[in-house]
C-alpha positions in Angstrom: 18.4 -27.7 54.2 22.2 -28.6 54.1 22.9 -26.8 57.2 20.2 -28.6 59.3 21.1 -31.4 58.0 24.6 -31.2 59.2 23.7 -29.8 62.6 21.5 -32.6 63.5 24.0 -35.1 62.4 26.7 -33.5 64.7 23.9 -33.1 67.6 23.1 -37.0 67.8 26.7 -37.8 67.1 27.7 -35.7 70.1 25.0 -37.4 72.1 27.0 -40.8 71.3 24.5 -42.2 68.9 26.5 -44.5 66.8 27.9 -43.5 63.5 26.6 -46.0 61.4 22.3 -45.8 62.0 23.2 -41.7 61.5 24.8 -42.0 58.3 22.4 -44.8 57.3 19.3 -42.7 58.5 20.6 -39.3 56.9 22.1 -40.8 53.9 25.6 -39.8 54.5 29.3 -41.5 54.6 31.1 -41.8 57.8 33.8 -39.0 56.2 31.0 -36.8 56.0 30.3 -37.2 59.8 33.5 -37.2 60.7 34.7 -33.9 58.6 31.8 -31.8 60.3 32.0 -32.9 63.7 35.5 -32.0 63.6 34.3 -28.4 62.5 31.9 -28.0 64.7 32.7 -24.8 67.1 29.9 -24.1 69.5 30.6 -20.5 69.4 30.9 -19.8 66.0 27.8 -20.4 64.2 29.6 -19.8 60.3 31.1 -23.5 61.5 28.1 -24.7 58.9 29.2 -23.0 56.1 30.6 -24.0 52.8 34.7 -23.5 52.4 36.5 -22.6 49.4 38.4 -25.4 48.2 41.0 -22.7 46.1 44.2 -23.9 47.5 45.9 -21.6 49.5 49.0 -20.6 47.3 48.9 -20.8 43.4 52.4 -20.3 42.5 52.0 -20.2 38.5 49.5 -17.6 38.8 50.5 -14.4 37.0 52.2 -12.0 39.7 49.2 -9.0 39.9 52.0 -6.3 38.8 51.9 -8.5 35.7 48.0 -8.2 35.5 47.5 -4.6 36.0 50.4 -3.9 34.0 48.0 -5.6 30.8 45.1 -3.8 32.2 46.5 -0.6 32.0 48.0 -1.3 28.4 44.9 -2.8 27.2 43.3 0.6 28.1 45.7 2.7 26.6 45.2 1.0 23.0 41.3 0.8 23.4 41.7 4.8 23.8 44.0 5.5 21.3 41.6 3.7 18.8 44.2 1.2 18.5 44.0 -2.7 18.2 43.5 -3.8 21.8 43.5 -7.5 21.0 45.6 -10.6 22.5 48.4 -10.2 20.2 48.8 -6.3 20.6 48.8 -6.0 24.1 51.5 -9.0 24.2 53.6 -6.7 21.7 53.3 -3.6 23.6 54.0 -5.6 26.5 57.5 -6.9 24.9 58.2 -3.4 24.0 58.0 -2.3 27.5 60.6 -5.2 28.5 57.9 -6.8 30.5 58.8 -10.2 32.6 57.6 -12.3 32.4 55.5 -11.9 28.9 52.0 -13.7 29.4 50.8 -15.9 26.4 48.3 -15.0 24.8 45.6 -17.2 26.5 47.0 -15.6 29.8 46.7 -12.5 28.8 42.8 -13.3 27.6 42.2 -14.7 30.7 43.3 -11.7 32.4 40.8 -9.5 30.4 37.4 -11.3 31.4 38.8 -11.2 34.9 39.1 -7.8 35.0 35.8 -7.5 32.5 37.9 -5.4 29.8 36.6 -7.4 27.3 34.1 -5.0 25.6 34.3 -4.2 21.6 34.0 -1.3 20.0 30.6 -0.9 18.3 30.7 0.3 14.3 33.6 -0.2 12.0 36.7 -0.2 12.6 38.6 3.4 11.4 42.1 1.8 10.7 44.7 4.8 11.9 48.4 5.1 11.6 50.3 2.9 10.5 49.7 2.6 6.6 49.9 -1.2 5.0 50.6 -2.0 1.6 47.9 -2.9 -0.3 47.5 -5.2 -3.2 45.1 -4.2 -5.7 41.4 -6.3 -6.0 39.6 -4.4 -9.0 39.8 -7.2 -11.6 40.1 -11.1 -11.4 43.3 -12.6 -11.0 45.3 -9.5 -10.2 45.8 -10.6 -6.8 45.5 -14.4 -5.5 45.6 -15.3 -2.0 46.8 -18.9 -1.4 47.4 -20.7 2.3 47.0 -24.3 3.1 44.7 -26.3 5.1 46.4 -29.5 7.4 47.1 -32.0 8.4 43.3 -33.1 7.7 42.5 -37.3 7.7 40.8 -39.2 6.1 39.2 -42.2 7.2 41.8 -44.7 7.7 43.3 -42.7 8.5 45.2 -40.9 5.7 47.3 -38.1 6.4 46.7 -35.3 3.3 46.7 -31.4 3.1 44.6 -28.9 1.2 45.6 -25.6 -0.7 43.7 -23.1 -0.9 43.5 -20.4 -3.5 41.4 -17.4 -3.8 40.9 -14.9 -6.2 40.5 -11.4 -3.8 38.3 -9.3 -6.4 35.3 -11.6 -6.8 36.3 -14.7 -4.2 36.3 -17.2 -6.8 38.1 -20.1 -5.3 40.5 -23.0 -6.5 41.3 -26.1 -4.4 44.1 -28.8 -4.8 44.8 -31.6 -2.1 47.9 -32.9 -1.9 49.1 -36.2 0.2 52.7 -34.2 1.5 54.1 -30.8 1.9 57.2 -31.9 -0.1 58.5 -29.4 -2.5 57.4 -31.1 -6.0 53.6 -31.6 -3.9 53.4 -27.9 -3.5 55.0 -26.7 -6.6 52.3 -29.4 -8.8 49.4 -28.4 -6.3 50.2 -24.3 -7.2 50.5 -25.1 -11.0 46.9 -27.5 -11.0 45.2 -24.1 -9.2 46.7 -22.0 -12.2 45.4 -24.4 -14.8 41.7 -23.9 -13.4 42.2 -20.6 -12.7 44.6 -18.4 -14.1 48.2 -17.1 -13.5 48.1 -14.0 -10.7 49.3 -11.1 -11.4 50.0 -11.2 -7.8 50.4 -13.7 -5.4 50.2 -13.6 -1.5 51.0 -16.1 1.1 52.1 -16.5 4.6 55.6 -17.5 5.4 55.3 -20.9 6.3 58.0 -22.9 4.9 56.3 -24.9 2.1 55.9 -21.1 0.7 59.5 -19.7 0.8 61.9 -23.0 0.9 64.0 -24.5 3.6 64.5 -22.2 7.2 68.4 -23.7 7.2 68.7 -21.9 3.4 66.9 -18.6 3.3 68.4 -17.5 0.6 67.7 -20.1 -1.9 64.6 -19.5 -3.0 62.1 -22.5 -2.8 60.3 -23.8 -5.3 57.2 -21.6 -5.0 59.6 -18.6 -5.3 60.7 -20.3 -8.6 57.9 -20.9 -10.1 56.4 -17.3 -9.5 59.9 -15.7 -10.8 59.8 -17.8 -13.7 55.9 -17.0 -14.9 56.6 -13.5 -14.0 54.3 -13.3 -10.7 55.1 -11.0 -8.4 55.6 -12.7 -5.1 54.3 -11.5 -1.6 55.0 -12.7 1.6 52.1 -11.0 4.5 54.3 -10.2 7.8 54.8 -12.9 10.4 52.1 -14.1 13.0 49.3 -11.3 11.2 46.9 -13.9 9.0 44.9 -11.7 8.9 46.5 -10.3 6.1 45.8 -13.2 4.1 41.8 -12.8 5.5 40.2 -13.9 2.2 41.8 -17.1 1.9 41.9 -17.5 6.1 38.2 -17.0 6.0 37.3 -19.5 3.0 39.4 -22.0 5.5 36.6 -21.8 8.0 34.3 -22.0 5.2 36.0 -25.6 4.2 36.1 -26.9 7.4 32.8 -26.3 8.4 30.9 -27.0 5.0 33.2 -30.0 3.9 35.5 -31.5 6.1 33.0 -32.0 9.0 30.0 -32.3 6.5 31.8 -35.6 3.8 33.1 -38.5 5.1 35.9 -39.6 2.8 37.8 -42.7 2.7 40.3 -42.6 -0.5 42.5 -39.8 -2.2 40.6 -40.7 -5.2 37.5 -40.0 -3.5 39.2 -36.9 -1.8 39.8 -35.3 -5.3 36.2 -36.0 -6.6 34.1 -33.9 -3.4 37.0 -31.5 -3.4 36.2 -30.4 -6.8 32.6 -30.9 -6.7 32.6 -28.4 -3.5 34.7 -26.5 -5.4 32.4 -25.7 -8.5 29.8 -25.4 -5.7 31.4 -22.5 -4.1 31.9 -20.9 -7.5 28.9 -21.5 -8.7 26.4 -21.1 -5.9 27.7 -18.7 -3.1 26.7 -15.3 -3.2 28.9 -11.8 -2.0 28.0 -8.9 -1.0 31.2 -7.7 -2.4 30.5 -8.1 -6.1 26.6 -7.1 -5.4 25.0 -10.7 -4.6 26.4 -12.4 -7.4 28.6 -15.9 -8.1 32.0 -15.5 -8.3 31.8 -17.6 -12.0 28.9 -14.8 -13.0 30.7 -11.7 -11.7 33.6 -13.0 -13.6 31.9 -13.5 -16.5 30.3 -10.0 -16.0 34.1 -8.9 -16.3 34.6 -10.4 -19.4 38.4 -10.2 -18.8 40.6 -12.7 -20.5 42.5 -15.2 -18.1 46.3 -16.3 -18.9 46.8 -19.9 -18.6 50.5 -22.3 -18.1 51.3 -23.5 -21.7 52.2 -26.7 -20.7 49.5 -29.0 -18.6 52.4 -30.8 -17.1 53.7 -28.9 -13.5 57.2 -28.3 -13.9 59.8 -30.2 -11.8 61.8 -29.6 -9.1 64.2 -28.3 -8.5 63.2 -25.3 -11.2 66.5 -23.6 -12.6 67.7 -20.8 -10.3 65.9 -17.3 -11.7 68.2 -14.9 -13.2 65.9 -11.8 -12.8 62.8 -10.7 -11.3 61.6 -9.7 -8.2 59.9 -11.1 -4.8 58.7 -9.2 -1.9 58.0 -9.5 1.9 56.0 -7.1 4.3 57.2 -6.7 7.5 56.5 -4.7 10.6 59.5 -2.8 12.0 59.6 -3.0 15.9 61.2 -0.8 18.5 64.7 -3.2 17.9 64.8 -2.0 14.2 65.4 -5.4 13.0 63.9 -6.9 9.4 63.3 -10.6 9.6 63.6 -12.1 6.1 62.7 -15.5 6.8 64.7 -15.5 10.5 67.5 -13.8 8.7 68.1 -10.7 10.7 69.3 -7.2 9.3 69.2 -3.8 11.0 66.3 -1.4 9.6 66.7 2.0 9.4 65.3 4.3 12.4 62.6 6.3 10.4 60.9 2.6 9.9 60.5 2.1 13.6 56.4 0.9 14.4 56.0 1.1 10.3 55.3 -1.5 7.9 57.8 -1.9 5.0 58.2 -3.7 1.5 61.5 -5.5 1.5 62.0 -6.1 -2.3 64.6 -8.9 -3.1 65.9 -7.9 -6.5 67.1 -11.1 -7.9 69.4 -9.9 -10.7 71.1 -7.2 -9.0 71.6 -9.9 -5.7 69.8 -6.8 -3.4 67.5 -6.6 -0.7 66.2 -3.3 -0.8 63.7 -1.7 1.6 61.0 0.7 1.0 58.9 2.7 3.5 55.9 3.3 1.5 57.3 4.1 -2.1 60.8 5.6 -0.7 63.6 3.7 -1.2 65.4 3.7 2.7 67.9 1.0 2.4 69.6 -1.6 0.6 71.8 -4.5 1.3 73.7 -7.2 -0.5 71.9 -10.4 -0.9 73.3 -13.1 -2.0 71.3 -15.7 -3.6 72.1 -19.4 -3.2 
């Protein structure tokens, strides 16, 4: 239909009928006319067809070396029964020296292109490289804690969420708080252990608000503090891998879709009161396969194990004394460079720890940073505390 229609508009324009009774009788704009009678070519009868409009050079397109240099590695993983996501083909590639590195959009991009997008079916066999785990049998041996922001309320006001969850039977403890500052985070940590319990563990990611300032490394926010000083042992999962920290990641989807995009809110007052109340709702009412279909308040009553509690109500304030002993601990993953990032502090890693995962332990009383590849002691620096 299209194609008639233009050839009949070019025929009677060629036969000098005038423009304007063509394009009114055809429904057409004179640019329309124009544009295919300037195409028409008696000869060639494809004159009719349809042209791409992709422009004819695209010069921030990835180079193809580039894109069958990610096919081929994306491949290799998937073979290997190896993760063969974004993020570890955009490792291997940096091993490899590779310029320039796509992002990891790009590199998606790149995979439905080429249709190398397929799963693997069943569960995942994890091989290799061994991770440390904590341990998840009882309540409150291990917490996982992250925070959730910036969220608004209607007003808008600026506030942030923490999150904490108890790994063994995914009982949950939330505290919003108006600011990241360090008294905020320290008050919103002690308020989740009120409700909840002290850890015997605690896990977090290494965002600032977690470890202290990124100009002081070694000074050991207040988070740090307060764990030291209530004898928690301290874990920091290894950079850009959340999903170390799954538990807690996943009950952040949770609160986004079931109560920031569910409760309109227009007060921190207000804020508090539905935060709790979704709280006690998630505690109370949501069921896990986990712990066989039950609550996370019934399977830890079920437990019958008795929580330890702060022995003050009142947070302590910042900034905490400086800890004299005790320990903290960060995972890390040892690339082909054998360098150990402690909180963008860089220190060369043994070669035996190259593609492993190690526990650096800061010992705070002898000032060391010592590093262990699975329980073996492999190295050990001086680490001064400030």
């Amino acid at each position: 239909m299209k194609k008639q229609k233009r050839l009949k508009a070019v025929q009677r324009f060629h036969e000098g009928e005038d423009p304007d009774e063509i394009c009114a009788s055809l429904g057409c704009s004179r640019s329309w006319l124009y544009k295919w009678s300037a195409r028409y070519t008696p000869d060639d009868p494809a004159w009719l067809e349809d042209q791409s409009r992709r422009p004819l050079s695209s010069p921030y397109r990835t180079p193809v070396e580039i894109e069958k240099i990610v096919e081929l590695v994306r491949l290799d993983l998937y073979n290997n029964d190896l993760f063969c996501g974004n993020q570890a083909i955009q490792w291997k590639l940096i091993d490899m020296e590779v310029q320039p590195v796509p992002s990891l959009s790009t590199i998606g991009r790149i995979l439905r292109r080429r249709e190398l997008t397929h799963r693997r079916t069943g569960r995942y066999a994890p091989k290799g490289k061994k991770y440390p785990e904590l341990p998840t049998l009882l309540p409150n041996q291990t917490q996982q804690i992250d925070m959730v922001g910036p969220c608004y309320l209607t007003g808008p006001i600026k506030f942030y969420s923490l999150h904490a969850v108890d790994t063994s039977i995914n009982r949950c403890g939330i505290e919003p708080i108006t600011s990241r500052a360090a008294q905020s985070v320290l008050s919103a940590v002690y308020a989740i252990w009120m409700c909840m319990g002290i850890p015997e563990n605690l896990q977090v990611d290494n965002d600032f608000s977690f470890y202290g300032s990124p100009t002081h490394p070694r000074g050991m926010g207040p988070l740090i503090r307060l764990c030291l000083a209530y004898g928690v042992k301290l874990w920091f999962i290894p950079p850009s891998e959340p999903w170390r920290n799954g538990i807690v990641e996943k009950f952040n989807d949770h609160y986004r879709q079931k109560f920031l995009d569910k409760i309109t809110m227009a007060s921190v007052p207000q804020l508090r009161r539905e935060s709790l109340a979704f709280e006690y709702r998630h505690n109370s009412t949501y069921r896990y396969s986990k712990i066989k279909g039950k609550t996370p308040l019934t399977a830890l009553a079920e437990k019958n194990i008795k929580l330890v509690f702060p022995s003050k109500s009142d947070a302590p304030k910042h900034p905490l004394a400086k800890p004299e002993d005790e320990h903290y601990h960060l995972v890390r993953f040892i690339r082909n460079d054998c360098r150990l990032n402690i909180f963008g502090e860089m220190f060369s890693a043994p070669p035996q720890t190259q593609y492993e995962y190690v526990v650096a332990t800061i010992d705070v009383k002898e000032q060391k940073l010592k590093l262990f590849l699975d329980t073996i002691q492999v190295e050990e620096y001086k680490y001064q505390l400030r």
